[in-house]
Residue frames relative to the residue before (quaternion, step in Angstrom):
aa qw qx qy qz dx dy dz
X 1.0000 0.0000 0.0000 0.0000 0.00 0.00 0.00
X 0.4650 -0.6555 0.5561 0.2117 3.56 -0.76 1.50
X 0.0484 0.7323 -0.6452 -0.2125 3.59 -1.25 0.39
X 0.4485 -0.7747 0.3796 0.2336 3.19 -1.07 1.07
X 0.4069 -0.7091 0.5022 0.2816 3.69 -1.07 0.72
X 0.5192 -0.6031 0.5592 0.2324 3.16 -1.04 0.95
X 0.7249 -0.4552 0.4594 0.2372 3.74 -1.56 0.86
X 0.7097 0.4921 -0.2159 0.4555 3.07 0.37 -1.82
X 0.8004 0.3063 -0.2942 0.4231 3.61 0.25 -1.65
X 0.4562 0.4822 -0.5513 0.5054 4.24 0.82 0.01
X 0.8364 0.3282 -0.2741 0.3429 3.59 0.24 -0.66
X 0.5334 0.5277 -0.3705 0.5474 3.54 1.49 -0.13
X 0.5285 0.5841 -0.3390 0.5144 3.76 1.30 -0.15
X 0.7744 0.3896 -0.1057 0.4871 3.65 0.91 -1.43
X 0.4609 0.6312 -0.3981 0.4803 3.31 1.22 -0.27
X 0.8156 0.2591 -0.2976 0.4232 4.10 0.28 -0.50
X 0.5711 0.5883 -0.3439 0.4577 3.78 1.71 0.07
X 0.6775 0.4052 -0.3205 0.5235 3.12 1.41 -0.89
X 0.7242 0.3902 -0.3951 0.4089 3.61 0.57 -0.43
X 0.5845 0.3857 -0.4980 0.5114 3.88 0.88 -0.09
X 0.4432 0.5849 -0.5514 0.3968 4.28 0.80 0.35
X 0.7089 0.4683 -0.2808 0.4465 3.25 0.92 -1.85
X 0.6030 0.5374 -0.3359 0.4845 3.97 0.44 -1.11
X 0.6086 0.2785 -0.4301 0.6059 4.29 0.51 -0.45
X 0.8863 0.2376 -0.3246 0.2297 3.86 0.05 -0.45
X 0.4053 0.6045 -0.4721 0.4974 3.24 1.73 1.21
X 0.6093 0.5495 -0.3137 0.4779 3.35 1.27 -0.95
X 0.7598 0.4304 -0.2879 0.3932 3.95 0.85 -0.60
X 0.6891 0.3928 -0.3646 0.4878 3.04 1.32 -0.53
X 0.6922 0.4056 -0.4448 0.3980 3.58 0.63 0.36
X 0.3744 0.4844 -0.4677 0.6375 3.61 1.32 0.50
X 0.7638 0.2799 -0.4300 0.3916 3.74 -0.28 -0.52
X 0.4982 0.6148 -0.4417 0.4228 3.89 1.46 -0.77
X 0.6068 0.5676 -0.2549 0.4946 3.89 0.84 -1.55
X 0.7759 0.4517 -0.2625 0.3536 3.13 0.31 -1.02
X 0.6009 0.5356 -0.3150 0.5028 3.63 1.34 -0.88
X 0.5811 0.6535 -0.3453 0.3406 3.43 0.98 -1.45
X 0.6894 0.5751 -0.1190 0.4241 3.35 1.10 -1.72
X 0.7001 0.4547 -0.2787 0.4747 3.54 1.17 -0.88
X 0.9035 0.1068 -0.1237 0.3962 3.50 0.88 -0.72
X 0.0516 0.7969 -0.4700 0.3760 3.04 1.46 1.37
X 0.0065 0.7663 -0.6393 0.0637 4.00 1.39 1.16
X 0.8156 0.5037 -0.2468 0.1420 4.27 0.03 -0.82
X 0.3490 0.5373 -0.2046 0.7401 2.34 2.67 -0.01
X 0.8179 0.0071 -0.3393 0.4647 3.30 -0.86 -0.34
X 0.5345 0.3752 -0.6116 0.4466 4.21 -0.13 1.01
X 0.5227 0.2340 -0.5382 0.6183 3.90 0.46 -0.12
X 0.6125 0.5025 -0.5017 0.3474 3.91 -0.63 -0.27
X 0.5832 0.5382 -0.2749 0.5428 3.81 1.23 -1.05
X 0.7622 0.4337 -0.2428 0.4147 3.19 0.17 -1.46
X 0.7078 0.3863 -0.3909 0.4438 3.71 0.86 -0.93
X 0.4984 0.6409 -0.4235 0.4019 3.76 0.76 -0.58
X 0.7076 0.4198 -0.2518 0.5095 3.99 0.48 -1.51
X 0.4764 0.6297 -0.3833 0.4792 3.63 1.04 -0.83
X 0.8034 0.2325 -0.1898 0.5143 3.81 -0.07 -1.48
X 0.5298 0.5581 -0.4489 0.4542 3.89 0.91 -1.29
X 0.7788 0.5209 -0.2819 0.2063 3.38 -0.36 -1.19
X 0.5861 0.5291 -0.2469 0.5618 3.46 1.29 -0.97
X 0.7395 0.4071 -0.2974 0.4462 3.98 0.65 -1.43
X 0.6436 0.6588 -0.2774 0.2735 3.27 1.31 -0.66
X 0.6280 0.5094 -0.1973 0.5542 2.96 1.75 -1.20
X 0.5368 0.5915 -0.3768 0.4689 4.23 1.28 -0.74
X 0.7691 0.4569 -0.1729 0.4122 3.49 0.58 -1.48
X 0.7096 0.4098 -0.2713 0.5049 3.68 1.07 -0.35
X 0.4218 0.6899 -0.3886 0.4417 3.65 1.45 -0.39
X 0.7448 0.4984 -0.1976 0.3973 3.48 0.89 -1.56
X 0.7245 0.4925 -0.1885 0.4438 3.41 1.19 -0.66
X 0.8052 0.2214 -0.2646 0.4823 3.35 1.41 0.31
X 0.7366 -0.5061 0.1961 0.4037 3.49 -1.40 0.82
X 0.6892 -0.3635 0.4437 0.4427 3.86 -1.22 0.14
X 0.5552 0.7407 -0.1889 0.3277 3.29 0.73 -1.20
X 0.8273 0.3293 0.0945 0.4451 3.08 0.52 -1.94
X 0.1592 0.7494 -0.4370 0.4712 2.83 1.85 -0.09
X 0.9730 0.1291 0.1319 0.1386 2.04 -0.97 -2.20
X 0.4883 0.7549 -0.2289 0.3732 2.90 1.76 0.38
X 0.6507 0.4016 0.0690 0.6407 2.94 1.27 -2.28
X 0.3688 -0.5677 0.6861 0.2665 4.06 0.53 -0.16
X 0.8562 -0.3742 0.3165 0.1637 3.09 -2.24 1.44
X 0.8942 0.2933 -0.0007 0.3383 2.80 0.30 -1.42
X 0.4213 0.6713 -0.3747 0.4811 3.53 1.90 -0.14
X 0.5555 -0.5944 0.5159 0.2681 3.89 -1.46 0.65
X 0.1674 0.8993 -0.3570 -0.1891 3.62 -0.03 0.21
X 0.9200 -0.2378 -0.0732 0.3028 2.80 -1.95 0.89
X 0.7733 0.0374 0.2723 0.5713 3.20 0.76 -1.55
X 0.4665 -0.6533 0.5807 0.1352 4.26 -0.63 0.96
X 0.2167 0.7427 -0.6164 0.1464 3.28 -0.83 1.12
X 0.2626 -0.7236 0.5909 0.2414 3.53 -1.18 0.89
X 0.3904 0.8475 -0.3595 -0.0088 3.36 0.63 0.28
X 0.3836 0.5894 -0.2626 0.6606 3.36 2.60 -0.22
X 0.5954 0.3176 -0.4943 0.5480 3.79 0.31 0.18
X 0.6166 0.4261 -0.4216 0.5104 4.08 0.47 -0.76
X 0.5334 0.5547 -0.4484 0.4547 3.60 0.14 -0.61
X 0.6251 0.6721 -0.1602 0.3631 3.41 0.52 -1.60
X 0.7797 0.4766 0.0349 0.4046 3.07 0.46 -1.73
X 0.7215 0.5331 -0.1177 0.4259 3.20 1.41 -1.09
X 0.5270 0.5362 -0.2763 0.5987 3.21 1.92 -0.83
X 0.6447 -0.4366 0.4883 0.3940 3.38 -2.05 -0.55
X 0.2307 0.7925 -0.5396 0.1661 3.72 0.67 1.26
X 0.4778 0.5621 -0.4419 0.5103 3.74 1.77 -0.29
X 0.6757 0.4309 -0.3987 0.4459 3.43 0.46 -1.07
X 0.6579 0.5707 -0.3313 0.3629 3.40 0.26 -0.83
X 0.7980 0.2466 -0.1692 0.5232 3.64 0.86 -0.64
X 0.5048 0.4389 -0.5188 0.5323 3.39 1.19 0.59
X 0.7209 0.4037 -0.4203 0.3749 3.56 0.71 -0.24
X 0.4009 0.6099 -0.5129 0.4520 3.66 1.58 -0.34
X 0.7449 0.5414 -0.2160 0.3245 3.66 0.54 -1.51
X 0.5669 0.4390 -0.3248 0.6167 3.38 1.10 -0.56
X 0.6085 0.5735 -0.3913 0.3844 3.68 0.00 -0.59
X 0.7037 0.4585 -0.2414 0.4861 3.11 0.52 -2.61
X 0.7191 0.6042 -0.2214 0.2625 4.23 0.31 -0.73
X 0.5357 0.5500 -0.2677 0.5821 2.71 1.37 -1.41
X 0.8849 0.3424 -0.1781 0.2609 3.37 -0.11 -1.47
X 0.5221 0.5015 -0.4595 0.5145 3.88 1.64 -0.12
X 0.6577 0.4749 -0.4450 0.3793 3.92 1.31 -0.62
X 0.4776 0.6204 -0.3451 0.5176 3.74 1.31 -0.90
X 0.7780 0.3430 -0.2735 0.4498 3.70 -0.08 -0.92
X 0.6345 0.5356 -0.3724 0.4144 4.28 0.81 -1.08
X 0.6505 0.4846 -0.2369 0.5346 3.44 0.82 -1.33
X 0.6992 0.4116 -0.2627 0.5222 4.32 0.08 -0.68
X 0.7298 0.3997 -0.2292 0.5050 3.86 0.59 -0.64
X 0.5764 0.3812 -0.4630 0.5551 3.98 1.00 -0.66
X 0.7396 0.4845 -0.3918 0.2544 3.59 0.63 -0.85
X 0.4027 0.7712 -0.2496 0.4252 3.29 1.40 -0.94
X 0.8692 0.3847 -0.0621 0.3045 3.04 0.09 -2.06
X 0.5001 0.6576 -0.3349 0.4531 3.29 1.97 -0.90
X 0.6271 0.6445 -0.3038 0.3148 3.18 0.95 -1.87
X 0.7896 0.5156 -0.0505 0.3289 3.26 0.85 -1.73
X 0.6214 0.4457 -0.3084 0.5658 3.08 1.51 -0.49
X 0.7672 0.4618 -0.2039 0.3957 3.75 0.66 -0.81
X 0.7958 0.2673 -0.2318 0.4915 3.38 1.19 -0.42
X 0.2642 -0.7588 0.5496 0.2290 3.56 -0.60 0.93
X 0.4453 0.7569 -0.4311 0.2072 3.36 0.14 -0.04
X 0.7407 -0.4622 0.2614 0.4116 3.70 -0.79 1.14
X 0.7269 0.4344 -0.1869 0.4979 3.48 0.43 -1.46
X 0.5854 0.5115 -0.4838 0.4019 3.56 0.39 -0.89
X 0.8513 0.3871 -0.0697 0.3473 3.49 0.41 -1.67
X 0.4678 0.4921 -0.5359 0.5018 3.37 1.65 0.73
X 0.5104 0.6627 -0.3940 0.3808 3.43 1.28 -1.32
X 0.6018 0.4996 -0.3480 0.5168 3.99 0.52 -1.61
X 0.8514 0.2762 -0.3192 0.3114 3.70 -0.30 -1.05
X 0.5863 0.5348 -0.4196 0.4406 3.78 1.36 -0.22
X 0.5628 0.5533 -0.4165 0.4513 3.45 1.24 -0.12
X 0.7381 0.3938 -0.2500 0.4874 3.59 1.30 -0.86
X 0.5215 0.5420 -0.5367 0.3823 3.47 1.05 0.34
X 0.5087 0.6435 -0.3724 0.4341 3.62 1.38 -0.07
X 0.5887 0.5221 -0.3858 0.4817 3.68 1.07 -0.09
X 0.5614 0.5724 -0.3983 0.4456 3.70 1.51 -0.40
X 0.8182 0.4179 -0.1480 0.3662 3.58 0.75 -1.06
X 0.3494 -0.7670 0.4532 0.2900 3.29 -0.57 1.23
X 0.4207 -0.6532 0.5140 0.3636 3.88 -1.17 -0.38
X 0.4890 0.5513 -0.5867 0.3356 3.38 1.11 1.04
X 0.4790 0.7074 -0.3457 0.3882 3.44 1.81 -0.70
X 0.7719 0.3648 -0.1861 0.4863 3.76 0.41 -1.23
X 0.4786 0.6931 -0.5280 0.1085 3.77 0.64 -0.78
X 0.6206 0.4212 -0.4924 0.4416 3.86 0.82 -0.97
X 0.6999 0.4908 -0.4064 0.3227 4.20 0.48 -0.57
X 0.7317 0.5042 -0.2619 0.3765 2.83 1.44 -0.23
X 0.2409 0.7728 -0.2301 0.5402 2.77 2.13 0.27
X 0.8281 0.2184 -0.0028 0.5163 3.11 0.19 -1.43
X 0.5398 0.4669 -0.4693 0.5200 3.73 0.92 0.46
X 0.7413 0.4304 -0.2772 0.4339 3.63 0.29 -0.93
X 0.7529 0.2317 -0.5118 0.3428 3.31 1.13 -0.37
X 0.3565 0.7230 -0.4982 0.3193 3.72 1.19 -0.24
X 0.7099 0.4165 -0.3070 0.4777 3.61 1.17 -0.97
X 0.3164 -0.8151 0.3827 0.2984 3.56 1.13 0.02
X 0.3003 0.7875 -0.3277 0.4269 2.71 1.29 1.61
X 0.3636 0.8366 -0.2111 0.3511 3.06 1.55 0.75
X 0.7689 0.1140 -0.0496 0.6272 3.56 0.25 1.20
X 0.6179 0.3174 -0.2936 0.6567 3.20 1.34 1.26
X 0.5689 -0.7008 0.2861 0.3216 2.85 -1.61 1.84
X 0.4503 0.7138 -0.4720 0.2547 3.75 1.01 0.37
X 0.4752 0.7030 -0.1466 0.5085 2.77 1.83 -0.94
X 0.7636 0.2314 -0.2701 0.5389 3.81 1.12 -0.36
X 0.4120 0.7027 -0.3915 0.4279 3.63 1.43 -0.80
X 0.8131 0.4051 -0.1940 0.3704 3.17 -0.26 -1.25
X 0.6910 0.4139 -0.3680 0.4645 3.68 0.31 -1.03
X 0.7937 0.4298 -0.3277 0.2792 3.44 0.60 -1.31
X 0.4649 0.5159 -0.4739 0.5414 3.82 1.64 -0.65
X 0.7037 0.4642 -0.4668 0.2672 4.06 0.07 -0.43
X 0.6431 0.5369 -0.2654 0.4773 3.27 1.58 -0.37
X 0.7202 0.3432 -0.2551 0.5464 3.60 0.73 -0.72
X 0.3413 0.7478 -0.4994 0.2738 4.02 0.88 0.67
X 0.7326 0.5198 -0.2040 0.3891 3.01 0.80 -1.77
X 0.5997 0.1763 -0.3845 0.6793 4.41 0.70 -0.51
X 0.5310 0.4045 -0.5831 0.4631 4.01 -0.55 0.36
X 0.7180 0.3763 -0.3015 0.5021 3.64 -0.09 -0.73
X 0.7459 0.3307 -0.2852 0.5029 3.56 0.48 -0.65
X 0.4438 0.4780 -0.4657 0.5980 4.28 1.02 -0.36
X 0.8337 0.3528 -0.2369 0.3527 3.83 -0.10 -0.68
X 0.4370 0.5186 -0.4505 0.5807 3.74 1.35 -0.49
X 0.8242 0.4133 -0.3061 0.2368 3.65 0.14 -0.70
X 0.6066 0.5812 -0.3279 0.4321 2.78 1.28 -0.78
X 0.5030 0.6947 -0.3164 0.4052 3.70 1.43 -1.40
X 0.6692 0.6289 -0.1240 0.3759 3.44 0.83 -1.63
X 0.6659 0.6145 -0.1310 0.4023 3.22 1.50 -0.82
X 0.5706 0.4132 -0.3186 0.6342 3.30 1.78 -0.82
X 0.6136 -0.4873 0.5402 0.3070 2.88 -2.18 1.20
X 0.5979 -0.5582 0.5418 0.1933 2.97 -2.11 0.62
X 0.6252 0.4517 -0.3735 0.5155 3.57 0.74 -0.73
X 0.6233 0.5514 -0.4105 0.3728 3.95 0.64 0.12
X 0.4747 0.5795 -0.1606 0.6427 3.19 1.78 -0.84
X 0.6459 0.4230 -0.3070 0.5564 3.89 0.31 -0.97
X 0.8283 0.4770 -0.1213 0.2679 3.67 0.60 -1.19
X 0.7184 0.0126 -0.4429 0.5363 2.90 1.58 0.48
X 0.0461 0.8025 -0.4869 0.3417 3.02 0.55 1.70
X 0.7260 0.4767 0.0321 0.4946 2.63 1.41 -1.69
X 0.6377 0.3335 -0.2566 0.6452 3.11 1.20 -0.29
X 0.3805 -0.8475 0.3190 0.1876 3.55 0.72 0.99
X 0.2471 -0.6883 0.6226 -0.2786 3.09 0.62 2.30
X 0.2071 -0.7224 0.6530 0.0941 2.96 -1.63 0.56
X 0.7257 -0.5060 0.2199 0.4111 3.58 -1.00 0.53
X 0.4969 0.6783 -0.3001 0.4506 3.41 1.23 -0.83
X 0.8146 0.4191 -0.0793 0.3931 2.47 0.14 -2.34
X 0.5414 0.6326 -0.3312 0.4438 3.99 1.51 -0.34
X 0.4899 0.6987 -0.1167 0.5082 3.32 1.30 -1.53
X 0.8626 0.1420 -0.0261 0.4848 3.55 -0.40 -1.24
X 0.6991 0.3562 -0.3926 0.4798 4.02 0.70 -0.44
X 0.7511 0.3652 -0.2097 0.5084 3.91 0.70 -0.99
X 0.8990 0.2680 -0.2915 0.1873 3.29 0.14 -1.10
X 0.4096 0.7532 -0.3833 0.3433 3.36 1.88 -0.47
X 0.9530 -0.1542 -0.0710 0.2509 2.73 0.44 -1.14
X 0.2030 0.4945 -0.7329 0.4209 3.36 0.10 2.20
X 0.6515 0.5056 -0.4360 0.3604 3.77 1.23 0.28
X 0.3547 0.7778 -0.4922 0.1639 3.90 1.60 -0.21
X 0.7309 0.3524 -0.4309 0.3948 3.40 0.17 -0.58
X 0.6964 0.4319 -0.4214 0.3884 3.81 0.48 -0.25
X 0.4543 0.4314 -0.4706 0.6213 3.81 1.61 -0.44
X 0.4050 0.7816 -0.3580 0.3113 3.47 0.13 0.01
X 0.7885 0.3242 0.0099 0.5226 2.52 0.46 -1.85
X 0.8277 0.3505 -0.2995 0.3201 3.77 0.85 -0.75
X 0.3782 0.6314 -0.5176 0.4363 2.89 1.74 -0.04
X 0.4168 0.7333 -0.3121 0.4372 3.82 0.98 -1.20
X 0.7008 0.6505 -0.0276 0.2914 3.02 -0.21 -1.91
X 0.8365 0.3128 0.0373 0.4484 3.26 0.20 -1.70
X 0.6366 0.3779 -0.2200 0.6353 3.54 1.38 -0.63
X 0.6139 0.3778 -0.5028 0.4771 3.54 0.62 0.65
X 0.5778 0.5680 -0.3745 0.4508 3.46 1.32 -0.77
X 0.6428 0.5530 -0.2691 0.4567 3.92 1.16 -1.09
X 0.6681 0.5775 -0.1827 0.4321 3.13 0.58 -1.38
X 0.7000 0.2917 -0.2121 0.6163 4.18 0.89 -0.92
X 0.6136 0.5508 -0.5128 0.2391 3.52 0.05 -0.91
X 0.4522 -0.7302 0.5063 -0.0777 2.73 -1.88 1.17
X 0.7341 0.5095 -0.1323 0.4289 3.01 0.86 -1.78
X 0.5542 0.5138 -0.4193 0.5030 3.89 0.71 -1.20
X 0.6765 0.5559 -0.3907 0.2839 3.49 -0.03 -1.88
X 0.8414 0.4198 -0.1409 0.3098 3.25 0.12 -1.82
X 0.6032 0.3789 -0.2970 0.6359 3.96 1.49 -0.55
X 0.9204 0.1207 -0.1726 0.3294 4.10 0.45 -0.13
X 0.5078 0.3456 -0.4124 0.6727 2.68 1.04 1.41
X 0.0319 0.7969 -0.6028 0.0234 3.12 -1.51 0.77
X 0.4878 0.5251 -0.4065 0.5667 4.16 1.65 -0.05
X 0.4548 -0.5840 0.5768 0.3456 2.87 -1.53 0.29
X 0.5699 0.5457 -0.4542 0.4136 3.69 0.99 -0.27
X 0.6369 0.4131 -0.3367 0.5571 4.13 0.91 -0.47
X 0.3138 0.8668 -0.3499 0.1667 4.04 0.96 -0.14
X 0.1871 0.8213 -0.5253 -0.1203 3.60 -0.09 -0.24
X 0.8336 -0.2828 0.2085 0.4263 3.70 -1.60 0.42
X 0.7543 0.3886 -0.3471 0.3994 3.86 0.40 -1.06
X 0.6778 0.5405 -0.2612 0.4247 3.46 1.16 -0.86
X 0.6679 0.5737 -0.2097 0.4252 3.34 1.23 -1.12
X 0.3390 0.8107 -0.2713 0.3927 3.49 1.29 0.12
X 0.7289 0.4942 -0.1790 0.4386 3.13 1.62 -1.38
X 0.4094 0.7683 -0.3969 0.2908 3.39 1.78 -0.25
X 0.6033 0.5708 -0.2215 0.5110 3.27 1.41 -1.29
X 0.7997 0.3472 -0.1980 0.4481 3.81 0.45 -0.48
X 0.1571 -0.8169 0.5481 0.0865 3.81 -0.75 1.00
X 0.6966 -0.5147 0.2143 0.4516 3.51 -1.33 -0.32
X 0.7286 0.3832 -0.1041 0.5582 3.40 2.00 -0.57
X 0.7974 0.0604 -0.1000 0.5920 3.45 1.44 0.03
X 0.2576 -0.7895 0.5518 0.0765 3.07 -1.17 0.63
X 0.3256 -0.7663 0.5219 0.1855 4.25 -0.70 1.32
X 0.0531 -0.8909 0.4421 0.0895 3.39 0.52 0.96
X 0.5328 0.6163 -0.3303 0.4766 3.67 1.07 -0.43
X 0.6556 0.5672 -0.2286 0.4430 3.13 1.31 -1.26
X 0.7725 0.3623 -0.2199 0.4729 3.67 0.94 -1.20
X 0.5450 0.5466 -0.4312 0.4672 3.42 1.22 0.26
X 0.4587 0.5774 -0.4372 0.5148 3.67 1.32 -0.38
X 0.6887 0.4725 -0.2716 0.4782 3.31 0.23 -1.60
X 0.5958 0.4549 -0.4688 0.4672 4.06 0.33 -0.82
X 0.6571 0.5223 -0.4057 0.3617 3.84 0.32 -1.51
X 0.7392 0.3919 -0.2238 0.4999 3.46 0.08 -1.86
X 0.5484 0.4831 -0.3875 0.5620 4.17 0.49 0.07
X 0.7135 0.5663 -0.2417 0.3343 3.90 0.27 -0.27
X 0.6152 0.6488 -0.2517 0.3704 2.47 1.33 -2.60
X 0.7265 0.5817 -0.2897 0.2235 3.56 0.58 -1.38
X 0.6816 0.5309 -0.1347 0.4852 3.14 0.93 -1.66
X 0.7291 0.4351 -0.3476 0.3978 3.44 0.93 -0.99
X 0.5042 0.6417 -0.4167 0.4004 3.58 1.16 -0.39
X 0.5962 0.6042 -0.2376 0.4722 3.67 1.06 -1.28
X 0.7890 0.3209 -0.1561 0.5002 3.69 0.56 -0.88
X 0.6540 0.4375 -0.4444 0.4283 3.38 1.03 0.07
X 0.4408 0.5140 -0.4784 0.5591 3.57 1.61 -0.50
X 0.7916 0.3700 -0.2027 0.4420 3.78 -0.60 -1.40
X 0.5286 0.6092 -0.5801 0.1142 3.61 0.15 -0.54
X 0.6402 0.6356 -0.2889 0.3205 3.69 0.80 -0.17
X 0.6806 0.4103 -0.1607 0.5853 2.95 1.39 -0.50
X 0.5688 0.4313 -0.4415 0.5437 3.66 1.34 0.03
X 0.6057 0.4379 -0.5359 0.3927 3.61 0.55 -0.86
X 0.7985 0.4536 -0.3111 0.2445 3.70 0.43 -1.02
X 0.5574 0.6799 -0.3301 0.3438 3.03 0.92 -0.83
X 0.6617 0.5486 -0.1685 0.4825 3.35 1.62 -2.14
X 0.6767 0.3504 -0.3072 0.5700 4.13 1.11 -0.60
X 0.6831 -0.5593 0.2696 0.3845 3.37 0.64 0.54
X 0.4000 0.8331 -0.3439 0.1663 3.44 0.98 -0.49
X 0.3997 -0.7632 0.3895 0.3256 3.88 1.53 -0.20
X 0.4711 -0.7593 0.4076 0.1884 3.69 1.08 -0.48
X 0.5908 0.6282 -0.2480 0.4414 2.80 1.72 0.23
């Protein structure tokens, strides 16, 4: 004796074949849709041109400067092929006080990402954990420091470093510039702090942890990618800065890379090929650092905790 199949249950059968049919031919036609989008996306890949010739053009014209004579410079124009390759603006380079110069960039750039990591986790702990009145004037007097530039203060700052008789020494650049790059460090880390659950904090509370011992075992490190970032952060601020160098410092033995630039330039002539060497070998460094870390600054800097 045949039993007969209900309608419904043939169609409660076809119902997950026909709809995993439709779901392969939604999935292809929106791959072939992507796929068109991508091929004739013409306004995209000319801004893509234009932005390329934009950066190309400038690195093109830095890197080829170094490889040819004063001369040809100024003869043949930037942007002309010349005659004949020479490394002789990197010897130039090499021959001057460009070690000293970038061991004092390096001492600086260090000092001041270790000065700023170690003052901002503390900072940021403070600020996240204590609610109190004072805590949370302290946080916003740190962010009223994002309002003020460091061309405004430079003559007080003048007159502080030298009262501290701290004049013409890389202390003399350390300090001002960690006082500037505190305030987004302290905020990059308040956020990130903010990010870890509370009941982790409660928990070793409870297991009668101390604040310290909270600090360095829990919060450091679910905070690496934002220390990260200011360690990041701050050695780009050290590493470029201008302004400290050139108003508090004034030997060539207290010198660093941005200032030391001027070696290359006199009162009646100027070794451009030469100070483009110096620019390259000045970069090479910094740019190595930000291509390792760049992930963790972009996040850290959109808010993203680094985690």
């Amino acid at each position: 004796m045949k039993t007969a199949t209900r309608p419904e249950n043939r169609s409660s059968r076809n119902a997950p074949e026909k709809t995993r049919a439709q779901q392969v031919r939604n999935d292809h036609g929106l791959r072939g849709r992507l796929r068109a989008a991508r091929k004739w996306n013409v306004p995209a890949g000319v801004a893509s041109l234009i932005w390329l010739v934009i950066v190309g053009l400038p690195m093109y014209v830095l890197v080829l400067s170094t490889l040819r004579s004063r001369q040809s410079y100024f003869d043949s124009g930037a942007l002309s092929w010349p005659d004949s390759l020479t490394l002789e603006n990197y010897r130039k380079v090499l021959e001057g006080d460009f070690v000293t110069y970038l061991v004092n960039t390096a001492v600086v750039t260090a000092a001041t990402a270790a000065i700023v990591i170690v003052l901002s986790v503390g900072v940021g702990y403070t600020v996240v954990r204590t609610l109190s009145g004072t805590s949370q004037r302290i946080f916003q007097l740190f962010l009223l420091g994002l309002a003020i530039p460091a061309q405004a203060v430079i003559i007080p700052i003048y007159l502080l470093i030298t009262e501290m008789q701290l004049y013409d020494s890389l202390l003399a650049i350390i300090l001002p510039v960690s006082a500037f790059c505190l305030p987004v460090c302290v905020l990059i880390l308040a956020g990130t702090m903010r990010d870890i659950e509370e009941e982790m904090y409660e928990s070793m509370a409870l297991e009668g942890a101390s604040q310290t011992r909270i600090l360095l075992q829990l919060v450091v490190p679910l905070s690496r990618g934002g220390i990260s970032t200011v360690g990041v952060y701050a050695a780009l601020q050290a590493w470029n800065n201008f302004l400290f160098p050139l108003i508090l410092t004034q030997s060539r033995e207290s010198r660093v890379l941005t200032v030391g630039l001027y070696d290359f330039q006199g009162q009646f002539r100027a070794d451009i090929p030469a100070m483009l060497a110096a620019v390259v070998m000045s970069i090479v460094p910094i740019f190595i650092v930000y291509l390792v870390a760049r992930r963790q600054l972009i996040n850290g800097l959109m808010g993203a905790g680094g985690r």
